[in-house]
Jmol script that loads the backbone (N, CA, C; Angstrom):
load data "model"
ATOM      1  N   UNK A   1     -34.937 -59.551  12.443  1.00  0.00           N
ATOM      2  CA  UNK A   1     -33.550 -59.481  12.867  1.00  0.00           C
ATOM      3  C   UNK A   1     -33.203 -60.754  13.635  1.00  0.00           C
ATOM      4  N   UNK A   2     -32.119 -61.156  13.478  1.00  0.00           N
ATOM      5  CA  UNK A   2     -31.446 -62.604  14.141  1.00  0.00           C
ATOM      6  C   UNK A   2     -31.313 -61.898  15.624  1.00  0.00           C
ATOM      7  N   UNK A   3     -31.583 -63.176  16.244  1.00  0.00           N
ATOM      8  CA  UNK A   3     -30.993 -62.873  17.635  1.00  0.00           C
ATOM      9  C   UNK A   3     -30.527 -63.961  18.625  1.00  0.00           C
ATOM     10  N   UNK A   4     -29.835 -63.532  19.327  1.00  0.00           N
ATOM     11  CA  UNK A   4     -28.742 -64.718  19.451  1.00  0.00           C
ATOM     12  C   UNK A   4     -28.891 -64.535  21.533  1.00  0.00           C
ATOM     13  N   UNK A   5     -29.024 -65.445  22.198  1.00  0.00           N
ATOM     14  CA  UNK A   5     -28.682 -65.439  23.543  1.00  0.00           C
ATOM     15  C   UNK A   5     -27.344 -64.325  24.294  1.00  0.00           C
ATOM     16  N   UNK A   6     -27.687 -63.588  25.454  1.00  0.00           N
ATOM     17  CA  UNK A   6     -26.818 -62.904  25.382  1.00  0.00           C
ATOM     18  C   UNK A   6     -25.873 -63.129  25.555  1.00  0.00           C
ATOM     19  N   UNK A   7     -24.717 -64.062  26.485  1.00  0.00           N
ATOM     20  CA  UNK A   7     -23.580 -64.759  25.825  1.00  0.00           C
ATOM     21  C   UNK A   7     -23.177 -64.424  24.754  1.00  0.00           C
ATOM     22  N   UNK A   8     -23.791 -65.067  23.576  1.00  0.00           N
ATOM     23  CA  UNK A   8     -22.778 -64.814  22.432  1.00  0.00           C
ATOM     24  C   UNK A   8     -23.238 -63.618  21.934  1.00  0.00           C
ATOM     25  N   UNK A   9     -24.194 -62.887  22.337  1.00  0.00           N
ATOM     26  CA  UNK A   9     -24.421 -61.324  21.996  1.00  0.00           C
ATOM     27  C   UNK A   9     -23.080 -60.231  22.260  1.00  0.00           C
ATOM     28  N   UNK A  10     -22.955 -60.492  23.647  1.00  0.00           N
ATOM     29  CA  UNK A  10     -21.902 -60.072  24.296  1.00  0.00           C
ATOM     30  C   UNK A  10     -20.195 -60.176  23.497  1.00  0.00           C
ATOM     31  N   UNK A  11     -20.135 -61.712  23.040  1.00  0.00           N
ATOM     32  CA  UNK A  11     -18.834 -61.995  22.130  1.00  0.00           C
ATOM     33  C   UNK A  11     -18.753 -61.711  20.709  1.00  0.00           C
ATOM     34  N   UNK A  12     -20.292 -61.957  20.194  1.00  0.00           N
ATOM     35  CA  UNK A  12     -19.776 -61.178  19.150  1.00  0.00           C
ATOM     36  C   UNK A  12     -20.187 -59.487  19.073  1.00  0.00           C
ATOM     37  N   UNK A  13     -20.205 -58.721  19.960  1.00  0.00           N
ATOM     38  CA  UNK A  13     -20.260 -57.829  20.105  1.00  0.00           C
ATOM     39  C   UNK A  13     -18.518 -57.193  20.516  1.00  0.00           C
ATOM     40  N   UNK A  14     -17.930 -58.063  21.448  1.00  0.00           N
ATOM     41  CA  UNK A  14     -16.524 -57.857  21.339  1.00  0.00           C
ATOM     42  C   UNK A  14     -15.454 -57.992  20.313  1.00  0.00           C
ATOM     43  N   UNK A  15     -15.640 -58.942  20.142  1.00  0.00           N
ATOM     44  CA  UNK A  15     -14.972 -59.505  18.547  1.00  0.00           C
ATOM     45  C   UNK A  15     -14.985 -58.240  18.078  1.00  0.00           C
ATOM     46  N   UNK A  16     -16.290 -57.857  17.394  1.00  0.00           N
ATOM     47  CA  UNK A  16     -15.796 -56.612  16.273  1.00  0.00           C
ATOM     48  C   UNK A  16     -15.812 -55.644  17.075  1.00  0.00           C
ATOM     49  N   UNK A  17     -15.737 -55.196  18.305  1.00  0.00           N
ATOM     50  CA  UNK A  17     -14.461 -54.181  18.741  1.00  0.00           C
ATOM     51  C   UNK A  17     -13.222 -54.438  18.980  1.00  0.00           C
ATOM     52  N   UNK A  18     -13.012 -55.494  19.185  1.00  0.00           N
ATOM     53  CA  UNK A  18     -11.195 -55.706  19.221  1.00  0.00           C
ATOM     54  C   UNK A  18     -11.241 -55.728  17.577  1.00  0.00           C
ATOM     55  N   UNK A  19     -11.697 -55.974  17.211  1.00  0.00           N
ATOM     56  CA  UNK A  19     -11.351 -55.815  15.203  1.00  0.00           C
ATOM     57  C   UNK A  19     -11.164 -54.381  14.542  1.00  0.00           C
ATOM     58  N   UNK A  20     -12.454 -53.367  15.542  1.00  0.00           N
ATOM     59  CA  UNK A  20     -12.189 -51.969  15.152  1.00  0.00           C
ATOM     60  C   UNK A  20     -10.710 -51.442  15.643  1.00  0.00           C
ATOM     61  N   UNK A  21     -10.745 -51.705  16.958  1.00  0.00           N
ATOM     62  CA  UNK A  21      -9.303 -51.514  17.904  1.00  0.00           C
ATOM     63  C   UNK A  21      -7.825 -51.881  16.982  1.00  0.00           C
ATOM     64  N   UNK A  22      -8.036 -53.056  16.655  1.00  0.00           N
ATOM     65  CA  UNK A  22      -6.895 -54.104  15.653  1.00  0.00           C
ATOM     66  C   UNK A  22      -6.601 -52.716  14.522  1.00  0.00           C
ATOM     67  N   UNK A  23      -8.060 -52.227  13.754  1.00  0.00           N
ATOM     68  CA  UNK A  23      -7.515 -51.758  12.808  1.00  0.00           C
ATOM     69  C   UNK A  23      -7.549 -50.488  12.637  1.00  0.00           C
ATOM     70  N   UNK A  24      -7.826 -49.748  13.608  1.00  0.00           N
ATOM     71  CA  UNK A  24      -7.036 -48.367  14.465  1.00  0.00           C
ATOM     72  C   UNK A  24      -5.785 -48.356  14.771  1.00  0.00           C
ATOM     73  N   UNK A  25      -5.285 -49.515  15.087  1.00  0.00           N
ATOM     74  CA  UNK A  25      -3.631 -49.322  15.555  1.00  0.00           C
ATOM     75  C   UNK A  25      -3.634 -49.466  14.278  1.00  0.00           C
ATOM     76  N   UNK A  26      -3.095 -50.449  13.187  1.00  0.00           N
ATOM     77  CA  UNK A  26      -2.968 -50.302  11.759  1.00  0.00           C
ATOM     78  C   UNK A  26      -2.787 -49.427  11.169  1.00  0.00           C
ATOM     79  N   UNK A  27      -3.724 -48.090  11.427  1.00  0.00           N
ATOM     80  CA  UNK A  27      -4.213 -47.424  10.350  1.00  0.00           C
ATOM     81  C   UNK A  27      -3.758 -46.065  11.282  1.00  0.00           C
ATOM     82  N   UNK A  28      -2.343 -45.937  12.072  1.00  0.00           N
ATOM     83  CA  UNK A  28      -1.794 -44.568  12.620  1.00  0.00           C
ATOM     84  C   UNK A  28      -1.554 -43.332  11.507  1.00  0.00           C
ATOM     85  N   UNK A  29      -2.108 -43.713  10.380  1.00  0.00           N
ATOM     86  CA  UNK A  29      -1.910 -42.179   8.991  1.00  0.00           C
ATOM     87  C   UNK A  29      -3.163 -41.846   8.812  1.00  0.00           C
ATOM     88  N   UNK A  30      -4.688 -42.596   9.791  1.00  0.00           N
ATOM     89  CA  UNK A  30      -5.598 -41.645   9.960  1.00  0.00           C
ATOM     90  C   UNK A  30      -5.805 -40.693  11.226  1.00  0.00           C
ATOM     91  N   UNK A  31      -5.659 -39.282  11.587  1.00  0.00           N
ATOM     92  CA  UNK A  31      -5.665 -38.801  12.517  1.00  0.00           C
ATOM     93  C   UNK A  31      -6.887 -38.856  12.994  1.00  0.00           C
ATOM     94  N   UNK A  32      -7.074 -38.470  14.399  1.00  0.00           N
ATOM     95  CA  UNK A  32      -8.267 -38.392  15.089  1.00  0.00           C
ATOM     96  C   UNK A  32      -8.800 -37.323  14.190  1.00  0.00           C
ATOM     97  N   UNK A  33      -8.360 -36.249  14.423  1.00  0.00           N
ATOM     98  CA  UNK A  33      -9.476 -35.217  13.520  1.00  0.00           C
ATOM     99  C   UNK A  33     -10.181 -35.633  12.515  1.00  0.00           C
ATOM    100  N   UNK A  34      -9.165 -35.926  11.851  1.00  0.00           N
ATOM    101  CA  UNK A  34     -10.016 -36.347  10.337  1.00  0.00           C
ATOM    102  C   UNK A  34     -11.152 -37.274  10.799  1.00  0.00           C
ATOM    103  N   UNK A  35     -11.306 -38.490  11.686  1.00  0.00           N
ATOM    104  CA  UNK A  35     -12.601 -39.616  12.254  1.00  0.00           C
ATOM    105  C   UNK A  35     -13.256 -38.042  12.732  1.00  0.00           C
ATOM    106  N   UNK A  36     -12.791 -37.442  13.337  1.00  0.00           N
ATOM    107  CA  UNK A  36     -14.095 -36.239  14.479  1.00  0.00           C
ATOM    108  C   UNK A  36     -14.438 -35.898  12.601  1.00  0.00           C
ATOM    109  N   UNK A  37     -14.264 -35.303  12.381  1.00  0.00           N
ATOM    110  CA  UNK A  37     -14.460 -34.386  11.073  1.00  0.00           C
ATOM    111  C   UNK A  37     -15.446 -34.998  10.118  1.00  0.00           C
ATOM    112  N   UNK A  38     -15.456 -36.725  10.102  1.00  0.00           N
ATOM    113  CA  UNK A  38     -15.893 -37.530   9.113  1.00  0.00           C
ATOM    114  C   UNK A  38     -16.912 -38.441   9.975  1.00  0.00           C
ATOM    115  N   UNK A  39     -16.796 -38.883  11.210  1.00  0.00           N
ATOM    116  CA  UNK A  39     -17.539 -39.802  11.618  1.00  0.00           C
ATOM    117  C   UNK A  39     -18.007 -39.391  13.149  1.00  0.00           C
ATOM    118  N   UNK A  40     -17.376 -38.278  13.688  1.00  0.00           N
ATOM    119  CA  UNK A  40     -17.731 -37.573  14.616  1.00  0.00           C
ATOM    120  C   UNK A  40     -17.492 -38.471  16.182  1.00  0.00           C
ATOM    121  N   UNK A  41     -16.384 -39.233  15.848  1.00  0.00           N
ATOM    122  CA  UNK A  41     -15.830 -39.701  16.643  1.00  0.00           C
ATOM    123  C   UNK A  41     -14.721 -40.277  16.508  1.00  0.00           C
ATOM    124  N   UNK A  42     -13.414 -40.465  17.644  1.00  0.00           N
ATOM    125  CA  UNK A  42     -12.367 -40.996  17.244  1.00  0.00           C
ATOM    126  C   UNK A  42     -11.643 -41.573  18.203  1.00  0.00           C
ATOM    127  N   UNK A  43     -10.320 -42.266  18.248  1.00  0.00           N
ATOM    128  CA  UNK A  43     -10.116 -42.977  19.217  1.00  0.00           C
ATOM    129  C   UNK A  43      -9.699 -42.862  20.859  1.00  0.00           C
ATOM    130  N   UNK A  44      -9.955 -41.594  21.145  1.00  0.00           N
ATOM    131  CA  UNK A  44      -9.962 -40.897  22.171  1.00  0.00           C
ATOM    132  C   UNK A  44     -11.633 -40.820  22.703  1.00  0.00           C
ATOM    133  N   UNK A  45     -12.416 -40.853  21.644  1.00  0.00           N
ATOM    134  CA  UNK A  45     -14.060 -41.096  22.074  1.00  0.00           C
ATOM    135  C   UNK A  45     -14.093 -42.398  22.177  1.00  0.00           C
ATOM    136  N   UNK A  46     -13.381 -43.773  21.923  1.00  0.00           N
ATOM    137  CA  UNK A  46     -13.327 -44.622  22.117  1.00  0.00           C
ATOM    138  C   UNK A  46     -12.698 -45.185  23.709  1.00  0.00           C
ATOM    139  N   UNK A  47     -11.830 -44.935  23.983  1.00  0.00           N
ATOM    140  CA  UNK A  47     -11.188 -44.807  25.270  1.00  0.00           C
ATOM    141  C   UNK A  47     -12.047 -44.094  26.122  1.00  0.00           C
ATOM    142  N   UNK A  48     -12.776 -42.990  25.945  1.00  0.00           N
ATOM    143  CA  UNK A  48     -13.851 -42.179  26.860  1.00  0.00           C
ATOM    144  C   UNK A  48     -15.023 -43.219  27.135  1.00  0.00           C
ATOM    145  N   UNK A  49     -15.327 -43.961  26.306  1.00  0.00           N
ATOM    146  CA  UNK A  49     -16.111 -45.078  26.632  1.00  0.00           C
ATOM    147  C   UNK A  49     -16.107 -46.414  27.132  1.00  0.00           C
ATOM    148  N   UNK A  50     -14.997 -46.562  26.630  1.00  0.00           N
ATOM    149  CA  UNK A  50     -13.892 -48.189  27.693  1.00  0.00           C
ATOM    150  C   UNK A  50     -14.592 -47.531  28.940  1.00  0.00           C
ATOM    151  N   UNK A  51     -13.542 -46.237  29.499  1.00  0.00           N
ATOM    152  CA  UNK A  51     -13.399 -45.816  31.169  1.00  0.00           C
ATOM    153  C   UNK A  51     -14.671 -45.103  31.694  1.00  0.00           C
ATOM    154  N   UNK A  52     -15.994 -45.103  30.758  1.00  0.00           N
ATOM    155  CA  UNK A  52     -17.251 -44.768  31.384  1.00  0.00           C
ATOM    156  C   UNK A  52     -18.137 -46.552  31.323  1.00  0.00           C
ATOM    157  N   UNK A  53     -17.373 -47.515  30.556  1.00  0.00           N
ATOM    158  CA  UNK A  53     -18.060 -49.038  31.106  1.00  0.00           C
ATOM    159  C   UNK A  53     -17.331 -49.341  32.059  1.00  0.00           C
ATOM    160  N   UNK A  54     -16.370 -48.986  32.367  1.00  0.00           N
ATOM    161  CA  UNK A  54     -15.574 -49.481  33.397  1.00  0.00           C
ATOM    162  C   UNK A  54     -16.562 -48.604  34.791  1.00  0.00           C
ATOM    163  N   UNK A  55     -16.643 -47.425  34.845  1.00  0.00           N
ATOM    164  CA  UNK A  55     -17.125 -46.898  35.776  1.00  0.00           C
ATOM    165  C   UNK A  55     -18.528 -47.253  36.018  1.00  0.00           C
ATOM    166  N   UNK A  56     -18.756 -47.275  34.916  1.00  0.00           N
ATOM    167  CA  UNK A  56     -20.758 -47.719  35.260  1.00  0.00           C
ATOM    168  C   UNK A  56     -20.512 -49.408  35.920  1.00  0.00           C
ATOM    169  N   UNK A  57     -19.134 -50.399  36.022  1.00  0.00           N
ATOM    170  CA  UNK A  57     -19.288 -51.903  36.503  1.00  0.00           C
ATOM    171  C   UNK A  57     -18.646 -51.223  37.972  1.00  0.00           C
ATOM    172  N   UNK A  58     -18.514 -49.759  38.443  1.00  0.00           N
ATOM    173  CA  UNK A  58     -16.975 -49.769  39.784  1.00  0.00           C
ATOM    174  C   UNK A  58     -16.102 -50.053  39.972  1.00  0.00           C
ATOM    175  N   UNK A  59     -15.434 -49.864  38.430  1.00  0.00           N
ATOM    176  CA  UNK A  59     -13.683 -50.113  38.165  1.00  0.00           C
ATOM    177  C   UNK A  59     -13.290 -48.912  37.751  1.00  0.00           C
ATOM    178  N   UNK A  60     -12.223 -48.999  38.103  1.00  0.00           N
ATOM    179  CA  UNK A  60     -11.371 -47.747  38.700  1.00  0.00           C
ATOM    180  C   UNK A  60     -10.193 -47.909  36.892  1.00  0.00           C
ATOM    181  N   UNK A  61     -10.443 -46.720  36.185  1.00  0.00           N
ATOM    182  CA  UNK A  61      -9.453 -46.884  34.542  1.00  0.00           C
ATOM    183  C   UNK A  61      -9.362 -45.697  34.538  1.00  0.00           C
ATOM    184  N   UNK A  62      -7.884 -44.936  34.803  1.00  0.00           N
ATOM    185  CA  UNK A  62      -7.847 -43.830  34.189  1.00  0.00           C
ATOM    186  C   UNK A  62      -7.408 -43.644  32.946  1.00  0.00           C
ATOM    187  N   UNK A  63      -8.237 -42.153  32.221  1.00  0.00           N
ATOM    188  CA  UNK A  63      -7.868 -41.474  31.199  1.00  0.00           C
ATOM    189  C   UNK A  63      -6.728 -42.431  30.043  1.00  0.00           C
ATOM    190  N   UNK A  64      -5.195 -42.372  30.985  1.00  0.00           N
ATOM    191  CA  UNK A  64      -3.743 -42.563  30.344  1.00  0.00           C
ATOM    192  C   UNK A  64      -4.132 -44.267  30.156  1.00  0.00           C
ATOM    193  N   UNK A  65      -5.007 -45.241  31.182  1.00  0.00           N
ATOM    194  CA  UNK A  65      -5.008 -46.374  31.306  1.00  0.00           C
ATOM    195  C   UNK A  65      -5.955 -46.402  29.833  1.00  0.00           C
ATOM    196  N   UNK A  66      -6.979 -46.032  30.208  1.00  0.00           N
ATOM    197  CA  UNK A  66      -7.867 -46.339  29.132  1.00  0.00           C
ATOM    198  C   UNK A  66      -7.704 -45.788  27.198  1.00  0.00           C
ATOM    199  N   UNK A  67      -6.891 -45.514  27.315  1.00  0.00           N
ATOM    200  CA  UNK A  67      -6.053 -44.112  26.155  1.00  0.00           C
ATOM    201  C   UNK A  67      -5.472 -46.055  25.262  1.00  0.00           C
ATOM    202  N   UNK A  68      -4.595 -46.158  26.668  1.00  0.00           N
ATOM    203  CA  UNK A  68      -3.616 -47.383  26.563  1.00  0.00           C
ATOM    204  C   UNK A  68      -4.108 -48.660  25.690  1.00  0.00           C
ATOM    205  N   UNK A  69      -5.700 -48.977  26.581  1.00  0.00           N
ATOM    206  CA  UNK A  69      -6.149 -49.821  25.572  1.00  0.00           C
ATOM    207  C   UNK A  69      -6.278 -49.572  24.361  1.00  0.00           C
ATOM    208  N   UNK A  70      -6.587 -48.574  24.154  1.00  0.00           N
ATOM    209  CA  UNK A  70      -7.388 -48.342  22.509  1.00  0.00           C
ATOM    210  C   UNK A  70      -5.974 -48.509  21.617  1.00  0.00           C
ATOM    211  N   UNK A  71      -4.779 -47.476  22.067  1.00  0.00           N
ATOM    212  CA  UNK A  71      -3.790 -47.102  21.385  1.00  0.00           C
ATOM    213  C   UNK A  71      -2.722 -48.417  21.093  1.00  0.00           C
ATOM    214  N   UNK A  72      -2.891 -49.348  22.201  1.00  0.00           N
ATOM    215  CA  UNK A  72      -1.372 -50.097  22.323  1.00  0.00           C
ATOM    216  C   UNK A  72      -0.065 -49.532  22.899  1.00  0.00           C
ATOM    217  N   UNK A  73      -0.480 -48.632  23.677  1.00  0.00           N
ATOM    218  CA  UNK A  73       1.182 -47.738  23.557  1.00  0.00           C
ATOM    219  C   UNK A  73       0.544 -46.437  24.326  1.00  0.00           C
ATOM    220  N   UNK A  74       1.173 -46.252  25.768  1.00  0.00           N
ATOM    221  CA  UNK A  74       1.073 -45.051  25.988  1.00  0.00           C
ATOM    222  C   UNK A  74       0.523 -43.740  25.100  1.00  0.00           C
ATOM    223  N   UNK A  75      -0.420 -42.695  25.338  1.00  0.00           N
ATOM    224  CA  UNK A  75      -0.938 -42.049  24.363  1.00  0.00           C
ATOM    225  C   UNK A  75       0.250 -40.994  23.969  1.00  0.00           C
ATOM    226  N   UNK A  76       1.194 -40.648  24.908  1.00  0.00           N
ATOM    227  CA  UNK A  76       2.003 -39.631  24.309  1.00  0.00           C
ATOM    228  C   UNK A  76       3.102 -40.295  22.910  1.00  0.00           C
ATOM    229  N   UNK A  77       3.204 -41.790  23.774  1.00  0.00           N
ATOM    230  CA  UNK A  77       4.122 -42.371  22.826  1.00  0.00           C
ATOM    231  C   UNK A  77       3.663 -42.671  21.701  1.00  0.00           C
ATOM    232  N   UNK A  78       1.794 -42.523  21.234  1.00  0.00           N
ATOM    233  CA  UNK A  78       1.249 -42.452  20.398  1.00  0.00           C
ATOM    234  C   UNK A  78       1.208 -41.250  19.282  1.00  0.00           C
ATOM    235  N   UNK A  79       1.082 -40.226  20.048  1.00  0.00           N
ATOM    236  CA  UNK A  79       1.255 -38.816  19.156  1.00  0.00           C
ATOM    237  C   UNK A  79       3.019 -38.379  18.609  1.00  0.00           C
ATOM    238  N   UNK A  80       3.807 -39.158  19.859  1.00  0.00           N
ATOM    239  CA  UNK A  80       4.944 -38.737  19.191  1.00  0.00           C
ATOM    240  C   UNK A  80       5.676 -39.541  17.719  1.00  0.00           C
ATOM    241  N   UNK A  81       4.951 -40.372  17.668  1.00  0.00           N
ATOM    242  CA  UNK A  81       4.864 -41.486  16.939  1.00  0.00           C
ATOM    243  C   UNK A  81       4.392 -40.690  15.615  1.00  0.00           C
ATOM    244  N   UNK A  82       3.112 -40.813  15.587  1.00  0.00           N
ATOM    245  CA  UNK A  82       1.848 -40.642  14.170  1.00  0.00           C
ATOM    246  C   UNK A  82       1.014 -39.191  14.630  1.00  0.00           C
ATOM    247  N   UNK A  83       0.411 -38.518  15.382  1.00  0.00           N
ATOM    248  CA  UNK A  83       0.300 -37.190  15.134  1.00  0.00           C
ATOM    249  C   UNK A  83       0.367 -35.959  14.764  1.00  0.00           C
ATOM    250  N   UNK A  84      -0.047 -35.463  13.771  1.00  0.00           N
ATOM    251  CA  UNK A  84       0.539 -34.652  13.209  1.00  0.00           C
ATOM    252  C   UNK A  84      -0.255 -33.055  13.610  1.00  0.00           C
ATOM    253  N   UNK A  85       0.096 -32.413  13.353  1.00  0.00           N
ATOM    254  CA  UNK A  85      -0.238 -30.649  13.935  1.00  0.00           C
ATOM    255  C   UNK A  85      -1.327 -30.827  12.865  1.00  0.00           C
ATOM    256  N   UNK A  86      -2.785 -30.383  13.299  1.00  0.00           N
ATOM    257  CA  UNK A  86      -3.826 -30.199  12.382  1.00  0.00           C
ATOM    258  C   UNK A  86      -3.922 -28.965  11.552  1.00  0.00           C
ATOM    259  N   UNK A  87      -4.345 -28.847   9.951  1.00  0.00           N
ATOM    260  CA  UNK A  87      -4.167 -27.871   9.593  1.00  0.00           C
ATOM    261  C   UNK A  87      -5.648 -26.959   9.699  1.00  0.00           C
ATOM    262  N   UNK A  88      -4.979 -26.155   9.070  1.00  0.00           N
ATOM    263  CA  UNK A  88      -6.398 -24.650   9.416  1.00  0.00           C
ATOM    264  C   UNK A  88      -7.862 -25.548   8.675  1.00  0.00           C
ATOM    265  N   UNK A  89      -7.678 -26.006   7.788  1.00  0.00           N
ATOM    266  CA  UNK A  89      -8.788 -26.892   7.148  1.00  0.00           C
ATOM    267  C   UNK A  89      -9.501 -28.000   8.051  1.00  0.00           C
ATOM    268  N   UNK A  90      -8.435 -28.616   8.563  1.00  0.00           N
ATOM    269  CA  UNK A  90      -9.335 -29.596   9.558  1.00  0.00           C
ATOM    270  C   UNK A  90      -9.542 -29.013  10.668  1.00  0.00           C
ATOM    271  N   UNK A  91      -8.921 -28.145  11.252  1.00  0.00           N
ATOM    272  CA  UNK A  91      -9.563 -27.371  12.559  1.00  0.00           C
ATOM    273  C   UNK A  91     -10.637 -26.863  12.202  1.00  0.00           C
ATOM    274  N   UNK A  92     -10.605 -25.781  10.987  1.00  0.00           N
ATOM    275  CA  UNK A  92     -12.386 -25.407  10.759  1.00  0.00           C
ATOM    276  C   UNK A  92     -13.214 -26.441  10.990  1.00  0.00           C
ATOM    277  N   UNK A  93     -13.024 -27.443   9.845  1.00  0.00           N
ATOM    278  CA  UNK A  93     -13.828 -28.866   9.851  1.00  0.00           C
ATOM    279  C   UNK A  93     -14.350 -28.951  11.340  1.00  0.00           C
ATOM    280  N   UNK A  94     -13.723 -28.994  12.106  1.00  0.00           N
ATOM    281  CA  UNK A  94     -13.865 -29.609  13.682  1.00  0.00           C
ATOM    282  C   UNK A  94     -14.742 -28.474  14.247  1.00  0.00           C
ATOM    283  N   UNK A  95     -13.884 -27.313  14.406  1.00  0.00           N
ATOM    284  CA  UNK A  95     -15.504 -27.049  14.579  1.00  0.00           C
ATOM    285  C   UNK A  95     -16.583 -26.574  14.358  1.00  0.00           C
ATOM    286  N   UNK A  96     -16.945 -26.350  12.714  1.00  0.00           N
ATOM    287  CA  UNK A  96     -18.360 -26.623  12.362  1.00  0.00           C
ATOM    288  C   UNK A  96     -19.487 -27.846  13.234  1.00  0.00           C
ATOM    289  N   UNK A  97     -18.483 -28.800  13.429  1.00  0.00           N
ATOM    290  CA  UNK A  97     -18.812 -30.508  13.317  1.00  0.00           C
ATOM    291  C   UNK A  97     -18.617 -31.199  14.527  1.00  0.00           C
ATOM    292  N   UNK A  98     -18.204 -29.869  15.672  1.00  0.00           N
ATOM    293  CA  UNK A  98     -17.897 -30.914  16.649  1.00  0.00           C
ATOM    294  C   UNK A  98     -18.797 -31.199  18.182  1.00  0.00           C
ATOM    295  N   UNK A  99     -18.470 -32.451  18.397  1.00  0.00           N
ATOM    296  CA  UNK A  99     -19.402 -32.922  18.971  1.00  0.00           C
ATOM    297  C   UNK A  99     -19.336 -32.404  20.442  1.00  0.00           C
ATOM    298  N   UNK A 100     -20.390 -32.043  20.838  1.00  0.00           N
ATOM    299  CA  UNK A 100     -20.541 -31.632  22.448  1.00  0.00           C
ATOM    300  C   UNK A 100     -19.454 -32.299  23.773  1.00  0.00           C
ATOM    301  N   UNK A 101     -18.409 -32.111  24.440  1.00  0.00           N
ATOM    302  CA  UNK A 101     -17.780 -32.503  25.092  1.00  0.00           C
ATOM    303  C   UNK A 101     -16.681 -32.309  24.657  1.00  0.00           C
ATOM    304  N   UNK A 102     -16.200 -32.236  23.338  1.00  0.00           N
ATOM    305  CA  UNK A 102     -15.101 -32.057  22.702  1.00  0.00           C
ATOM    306  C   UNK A 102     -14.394 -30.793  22.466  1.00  0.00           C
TER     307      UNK A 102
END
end "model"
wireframe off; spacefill off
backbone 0.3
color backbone group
């Protein structure tokens, strides 16, 4: 395996999360469920993890703050936007499939 000094470990380790981030906002006609349902995580497990690196450095990100990064846009102004009411199919899906905390 290549390995690179951590510096640029670190950047290109960011890079392709602002790239995942980039193409999450893009892509508001995939719902979270459907990622929980298919990949067992989604962009609300993404934001749960921004504001638990933030806490593990002693920075202070709440929930709505950290929601913010992932989304671009306030999270309500996100659902009122592209959210749609999940149907009986993907709620089963969820929870056969769902992940502890959720």
């Amino acid at each position: 395996m290549k390995t690179f000094d951590p510096q640029t470990t670190l950047e290109l380790e960011a890079a392709a999360f602002r790239r995942l981030v980039d193409h999450l906002r893009s892509r508001p006609d995939v719902q979270n469920i459907d990622m929980m349902n298919l990949a067992g995580f989604c962009r609300n497990c993404l934001s749960g993890w921004i504001a638990d690196a933030a806490k593990d450095k002693g920075l202070e990100l709440s929930k709505d703050e950290s929601r913010e990064i992932i989304y671009g846009m306030p999270y309500q102004e996100w659902q009122a936007r592209h959210q749609k009411e999940a149907n009986a199919e993907q709620q089963t899906a969820f929870q056969k499939s769902r992940p502890s905390g959720h």
